[in-house]
C-alpha positions in Angstrom: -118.8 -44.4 -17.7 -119.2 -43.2 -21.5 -116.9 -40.0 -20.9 -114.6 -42.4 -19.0 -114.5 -45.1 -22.3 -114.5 -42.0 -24.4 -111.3 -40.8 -22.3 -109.5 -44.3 -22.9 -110.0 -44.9 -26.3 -108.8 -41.1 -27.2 -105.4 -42.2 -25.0 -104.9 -45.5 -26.6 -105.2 -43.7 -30.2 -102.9 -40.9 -29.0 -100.6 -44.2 -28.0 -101.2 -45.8 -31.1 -100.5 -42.3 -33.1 -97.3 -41.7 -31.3 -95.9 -45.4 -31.7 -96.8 -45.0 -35.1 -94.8 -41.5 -35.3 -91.8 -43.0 -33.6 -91.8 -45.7 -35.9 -92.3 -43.5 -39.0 -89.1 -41.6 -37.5 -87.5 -44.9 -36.7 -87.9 -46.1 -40.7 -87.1 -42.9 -41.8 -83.7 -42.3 -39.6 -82.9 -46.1 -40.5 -83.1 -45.0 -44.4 -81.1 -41.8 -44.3 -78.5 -43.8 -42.2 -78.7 -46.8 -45.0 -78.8 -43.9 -47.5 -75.7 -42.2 -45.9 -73.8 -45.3 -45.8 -74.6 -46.0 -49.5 -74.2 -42.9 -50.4 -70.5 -42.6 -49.0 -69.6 -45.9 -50.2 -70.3 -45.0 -53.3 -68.2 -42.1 -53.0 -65.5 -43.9 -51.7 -65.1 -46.1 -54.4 -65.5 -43.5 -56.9 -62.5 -41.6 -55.1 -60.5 -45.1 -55.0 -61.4 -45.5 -58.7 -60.3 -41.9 -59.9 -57.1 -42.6 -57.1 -56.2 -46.2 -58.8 -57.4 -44.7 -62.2 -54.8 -41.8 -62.0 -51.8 -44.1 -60.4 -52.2 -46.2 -63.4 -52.3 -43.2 -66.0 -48.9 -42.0 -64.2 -47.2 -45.7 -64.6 -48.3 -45.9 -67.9 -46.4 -42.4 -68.3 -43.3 -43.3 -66.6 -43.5 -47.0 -68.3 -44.2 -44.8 -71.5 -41.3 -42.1 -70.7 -38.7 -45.2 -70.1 -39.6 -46.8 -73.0 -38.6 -43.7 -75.0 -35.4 -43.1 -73.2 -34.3 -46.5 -73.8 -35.1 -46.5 -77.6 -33.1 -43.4 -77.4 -30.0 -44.8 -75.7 -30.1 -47.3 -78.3 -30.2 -45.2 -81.2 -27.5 -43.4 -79.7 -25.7 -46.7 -79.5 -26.3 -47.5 -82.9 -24.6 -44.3 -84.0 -21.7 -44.5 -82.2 -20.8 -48.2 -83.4 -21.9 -46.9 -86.8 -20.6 -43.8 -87.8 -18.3 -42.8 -84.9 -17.1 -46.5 -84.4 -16.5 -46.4 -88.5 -14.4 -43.4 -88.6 -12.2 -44.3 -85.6 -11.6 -47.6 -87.2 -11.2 -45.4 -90.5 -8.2 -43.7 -88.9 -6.6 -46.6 -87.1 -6.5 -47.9 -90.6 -4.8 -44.9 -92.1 -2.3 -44.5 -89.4 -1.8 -48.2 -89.6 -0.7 -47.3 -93.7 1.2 -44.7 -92.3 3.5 -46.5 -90.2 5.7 -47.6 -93.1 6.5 -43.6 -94.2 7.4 -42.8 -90.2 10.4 -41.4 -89.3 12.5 -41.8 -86.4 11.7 -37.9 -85.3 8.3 -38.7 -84.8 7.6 -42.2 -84.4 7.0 -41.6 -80.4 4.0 -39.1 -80.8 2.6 -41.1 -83.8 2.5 -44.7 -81.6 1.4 -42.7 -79.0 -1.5 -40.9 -81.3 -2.4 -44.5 -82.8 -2.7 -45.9 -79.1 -5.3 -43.1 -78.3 -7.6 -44.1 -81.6 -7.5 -47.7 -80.9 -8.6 -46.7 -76.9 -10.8 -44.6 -78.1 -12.1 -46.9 -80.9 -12.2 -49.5 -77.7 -14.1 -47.1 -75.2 -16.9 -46.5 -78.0 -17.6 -49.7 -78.7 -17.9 -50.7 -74.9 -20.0 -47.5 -74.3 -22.3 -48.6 -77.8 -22.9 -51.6 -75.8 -23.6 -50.3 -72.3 -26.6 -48.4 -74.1 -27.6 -50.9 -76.2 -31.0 -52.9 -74.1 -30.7 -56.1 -75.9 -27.0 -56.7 -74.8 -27.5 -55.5 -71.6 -30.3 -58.2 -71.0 -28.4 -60.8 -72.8 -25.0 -60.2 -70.7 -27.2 -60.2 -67.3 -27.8 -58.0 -64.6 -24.4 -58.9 -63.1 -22.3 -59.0 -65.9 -23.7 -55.9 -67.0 -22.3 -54.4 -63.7 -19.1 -56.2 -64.1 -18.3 -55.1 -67.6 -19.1 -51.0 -66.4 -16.8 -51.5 -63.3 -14.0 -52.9 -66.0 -14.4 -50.3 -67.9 -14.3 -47.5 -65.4 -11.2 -49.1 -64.2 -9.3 -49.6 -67.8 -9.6 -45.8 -68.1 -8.3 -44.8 -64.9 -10.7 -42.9 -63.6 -10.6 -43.8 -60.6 -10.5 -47.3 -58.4 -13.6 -49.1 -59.2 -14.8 -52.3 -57.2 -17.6 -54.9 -57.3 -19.0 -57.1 -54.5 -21.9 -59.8 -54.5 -23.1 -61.6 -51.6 -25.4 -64.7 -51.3 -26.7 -66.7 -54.0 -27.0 -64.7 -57.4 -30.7 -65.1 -58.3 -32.0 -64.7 -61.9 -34.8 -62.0 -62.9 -37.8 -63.2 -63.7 -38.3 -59.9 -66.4 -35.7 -58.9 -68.1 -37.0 -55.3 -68.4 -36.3 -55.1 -64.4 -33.1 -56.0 -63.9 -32.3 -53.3 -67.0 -34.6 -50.5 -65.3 -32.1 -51.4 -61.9 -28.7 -50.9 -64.1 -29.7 -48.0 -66.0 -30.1 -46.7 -61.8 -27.2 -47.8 -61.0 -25.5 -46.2 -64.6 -26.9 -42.6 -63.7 -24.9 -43.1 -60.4 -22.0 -44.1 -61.9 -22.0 -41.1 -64.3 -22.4 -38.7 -61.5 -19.9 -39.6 -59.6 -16.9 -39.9 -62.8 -18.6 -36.1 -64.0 -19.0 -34.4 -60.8 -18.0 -36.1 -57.4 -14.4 -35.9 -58.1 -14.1 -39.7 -56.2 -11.1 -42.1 -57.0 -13.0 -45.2 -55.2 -16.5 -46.3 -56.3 -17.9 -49.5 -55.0 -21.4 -51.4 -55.8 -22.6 -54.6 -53.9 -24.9 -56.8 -54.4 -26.3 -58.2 -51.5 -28.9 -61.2 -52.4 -31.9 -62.5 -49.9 -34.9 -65.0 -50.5 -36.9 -62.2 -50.5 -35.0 -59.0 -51.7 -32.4 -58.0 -53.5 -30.0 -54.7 -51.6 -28.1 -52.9 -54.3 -25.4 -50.3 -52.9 -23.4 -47.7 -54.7 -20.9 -45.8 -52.7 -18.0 -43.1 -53.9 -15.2 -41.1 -51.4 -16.1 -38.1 -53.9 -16.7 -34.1 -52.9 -20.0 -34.8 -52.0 -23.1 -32.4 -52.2 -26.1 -31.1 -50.0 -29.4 -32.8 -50.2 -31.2 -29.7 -50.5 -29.5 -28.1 -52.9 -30.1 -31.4 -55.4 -33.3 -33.1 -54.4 -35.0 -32.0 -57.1 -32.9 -32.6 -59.7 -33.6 -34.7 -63.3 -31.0 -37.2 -62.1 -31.7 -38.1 -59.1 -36.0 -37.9 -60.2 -34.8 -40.1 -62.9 -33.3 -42.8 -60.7 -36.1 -42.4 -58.4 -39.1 -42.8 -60.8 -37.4 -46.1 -62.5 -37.0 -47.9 -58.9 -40.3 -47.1 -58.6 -41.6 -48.8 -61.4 -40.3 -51.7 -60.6 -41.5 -51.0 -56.9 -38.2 -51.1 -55.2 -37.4 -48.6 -52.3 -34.7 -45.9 -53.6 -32.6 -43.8 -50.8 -29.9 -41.8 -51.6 -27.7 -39.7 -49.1 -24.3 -37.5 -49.0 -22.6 -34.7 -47.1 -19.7 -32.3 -48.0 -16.8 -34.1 -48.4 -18.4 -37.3 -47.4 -19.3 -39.1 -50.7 -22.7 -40.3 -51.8 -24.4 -43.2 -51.0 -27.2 -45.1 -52.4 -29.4 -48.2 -51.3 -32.0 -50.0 -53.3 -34.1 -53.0 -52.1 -35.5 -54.6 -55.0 -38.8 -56.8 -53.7 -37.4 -60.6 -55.5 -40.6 -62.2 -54.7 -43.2 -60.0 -55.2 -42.1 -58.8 -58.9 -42.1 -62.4 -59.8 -45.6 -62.8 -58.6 -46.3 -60.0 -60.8 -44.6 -60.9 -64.1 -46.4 -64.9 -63.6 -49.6 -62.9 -63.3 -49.1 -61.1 -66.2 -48.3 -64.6 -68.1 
């Protein structure tokens, strides 16, 4: 009887030991799993901090970089309404003098040389303006557009045309809408210096939600490839986006360029109120 209560009470402590092993291996499993879990959450949001962290460092860069380059266009502006601007007006005033001491024999080339300087005197003040940020956002997005697309078409460089559809809706920042045209100005440049095009066309195509901006010319053309990475086409891509719009641009040989822009209406003016 004593060896058999002896044999008992050893099993019940060897039961006892082992429940209390597997629950000492239970506790412990349970705390390197908590541990684990911690332990990568933790991680995780130190990766999503250093991620958002370094997204924000590069929009403060490109925010910075577009600053710059527009304080630059205006300068440029500045100059050429103030010193080129003054010495074109200069000469149309000396040739204006002049007109009294022409003769017959060259009266043709001389209206013909005071028609270029007073074009010329023309195109620089309209280009002094196109750079200029202020007048840009006081003329409007649309206007804006309007007022390149006259110009491109006064000078004859080729057949320039300009379509909106639905209701024009205004931009809540101002800095957007000149981000969009200063897109849409690098296109425009391309295509009169190297795509050989006589028809350009932009539309405007406006939604509740978005706005679809497309620039199309009949010019030469070019291979994706060959261009993809270069400082005009990065350019136009890193201004869409900072004002988060969706930037595609496409061509072929002999097939013009196209390019699209969707420009997110309602969720840049939640933004800009947030920011208020």
């Amino acid at each position: 009887m004593v060896q058999t209560s002896e044999r008992l009470i050893s099993t019940d402590a060897q039961r006892y030991l082992l429940i209390y092993m597997i629950a000492v291996l239970v506790i412990v499993t349970v705390l390197i799993v908590v541990f684990f879990i911690v332990f990568q959450k933790r991680k995780n949001k130190l990766l999503l901090d250093k991620i958002k962290q370094q997204k924000k460092f590069e929009e403060t860069v490109s925010k910075t970089k577009e600053e710059i380059q527009e304080q630059t266009l205006m300068y440029i502006g500045q100059e050429l309404h103030d010193n080129i601007g003054q010495l074109l007006s200069l000469a149309s005033m000396q040739m204006g003098m002049l007109g009294v001491k022409i003769t017959a024999d060259i009266k043709e080339p001389y209206v013909e040389t005071q028609k270029i300087i007073k074009e010329s005197l023309g195109e620089v003040r309209a280009l002094s303006k196109s750079l200029n940020t202020e007048v840009i956002q006081n003329r409007g997005f649309v206007e804006s557009i309007k007022f390149e697309i006259s110009r491109l078409n006064k000078l004859k460089l080729m057949t320039a045309e300009f379509v909106i559809k639905g209701v024009v809706i205004p931009f809540e920042n101002p800095k957007d809408s000149t981000i969009l045209f200063r897109i849409l100005q690098e296109f425009i440049s391309n295509t009169v210096k190297h795509a050989d095009a006589t028809t350009l066309q932009i539309s405007l195509e406006y939604t509740p939600d978005e706005l679809h901006i497309t620039a199309t010319d009949n010019g030469i053309g070019f291979i994706m490839d060959e261009v993809e990475d270069s400082s005009g086409l990065l350019n136009m891509k890193n201004r869409a986006e900072l004002v988060e719009s969706t930037f595609h641009i496409t061509s072929q040989p002999d097939q013009g360029t196209k390019l699209v822009l969707r420009y997110p209406i309602v969720k840049r003016t939640l933004s800009t109120l947030d920011l208020l």
